[in-house]
C-alpha positions in Angstrom: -25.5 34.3 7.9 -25.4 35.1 12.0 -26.2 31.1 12.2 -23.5 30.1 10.4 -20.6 32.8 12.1 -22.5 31.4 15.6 -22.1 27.7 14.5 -18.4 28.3 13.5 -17.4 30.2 16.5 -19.3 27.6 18.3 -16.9 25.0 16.8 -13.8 27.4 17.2 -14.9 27.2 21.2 -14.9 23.2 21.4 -11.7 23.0 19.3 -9.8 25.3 21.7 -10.8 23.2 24.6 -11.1 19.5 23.1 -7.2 20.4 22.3 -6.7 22.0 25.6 -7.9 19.5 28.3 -6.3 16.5 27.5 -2.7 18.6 27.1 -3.4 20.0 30.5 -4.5 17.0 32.0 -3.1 13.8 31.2 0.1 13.0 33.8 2.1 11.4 31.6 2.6 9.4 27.9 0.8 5.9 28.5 2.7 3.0 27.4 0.6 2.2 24.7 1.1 6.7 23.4 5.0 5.1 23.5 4.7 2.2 21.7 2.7 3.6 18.8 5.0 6.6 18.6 8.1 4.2 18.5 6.8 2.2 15.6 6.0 5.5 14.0 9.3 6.7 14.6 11.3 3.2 13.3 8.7 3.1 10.8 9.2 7.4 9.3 13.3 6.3 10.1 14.1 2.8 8.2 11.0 1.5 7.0 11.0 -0.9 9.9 8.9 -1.9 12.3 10.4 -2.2 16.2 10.5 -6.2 15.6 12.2 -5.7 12.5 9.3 -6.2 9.8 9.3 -3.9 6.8 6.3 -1.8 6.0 4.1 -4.1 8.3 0.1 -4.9 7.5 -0.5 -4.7 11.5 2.0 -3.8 14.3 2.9 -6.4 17.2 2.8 -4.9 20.8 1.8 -6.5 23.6 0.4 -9.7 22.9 -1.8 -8.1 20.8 -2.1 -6.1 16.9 -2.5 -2.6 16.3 -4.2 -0.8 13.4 -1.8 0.6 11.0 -3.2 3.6 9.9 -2.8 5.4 12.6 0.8 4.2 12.8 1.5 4.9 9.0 -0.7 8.7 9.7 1.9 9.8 12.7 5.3 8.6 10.7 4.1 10.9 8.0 3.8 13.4 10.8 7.2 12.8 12.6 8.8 13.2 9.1 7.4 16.7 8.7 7.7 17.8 12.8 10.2 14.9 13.9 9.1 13.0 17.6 7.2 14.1 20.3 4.8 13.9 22.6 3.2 17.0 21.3 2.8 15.7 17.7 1.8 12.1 19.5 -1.2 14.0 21.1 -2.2 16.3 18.5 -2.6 13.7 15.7 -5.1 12.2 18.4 -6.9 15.2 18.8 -7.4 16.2 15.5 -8.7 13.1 14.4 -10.8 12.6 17.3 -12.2 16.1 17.1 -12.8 15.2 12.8 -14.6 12.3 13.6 -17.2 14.1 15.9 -17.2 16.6 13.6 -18.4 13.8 10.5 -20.6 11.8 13.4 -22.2 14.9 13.9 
């Protein structure tokens, strides 16, 4: 029992700071933090992408194709909290911090 209340507050500790740092840290939102969150936005807004496509397989930014399921994860989010930075960052975190949680 006092390994399993040790192991949670354990992983209490590293959530409070894996969601900490990169809040406290990081300068500014990246161009590539901007161009995901507008998709998401257009995307939780009209069903479009920012070229125009509706409900798009893989997004168009930069030359290059992004993943949609992150995309298609933080719309759902901005249509609960609406846009930010904050919500941007904390979809990140939490599914950063779930995967270590399942690799571990």
């Amino acid at each position: 029992m006092l390994r399993k209340i040790a192991g949670a507050a354990g992983l209490l500790v590293l959530l409070v700071w894996y969601v900490g740092e990169p809040l406290r840290t990081t300068p500014g939102f990246f161009i590539d933090e901007s161009s995901i969150a507008y998709n998401a936005l257009t995307i939780s807004r009209t069903g479009l992408d920012e070229h125009g496509q509706r409900m798009p397989l893989y997004f168009r930014a930069f030359g290059e194709y992004k993943n949609p399921v992150y995309i298609y994860l933080l719309a759902a989010l901005f249509r609960i909290t609406g846009p930010g930075i904050l919500a941007s960052r904390a979809l990140s975190i939490a599914l950063g911090y779930l995967a270590a949680l399942v690799l571990g």
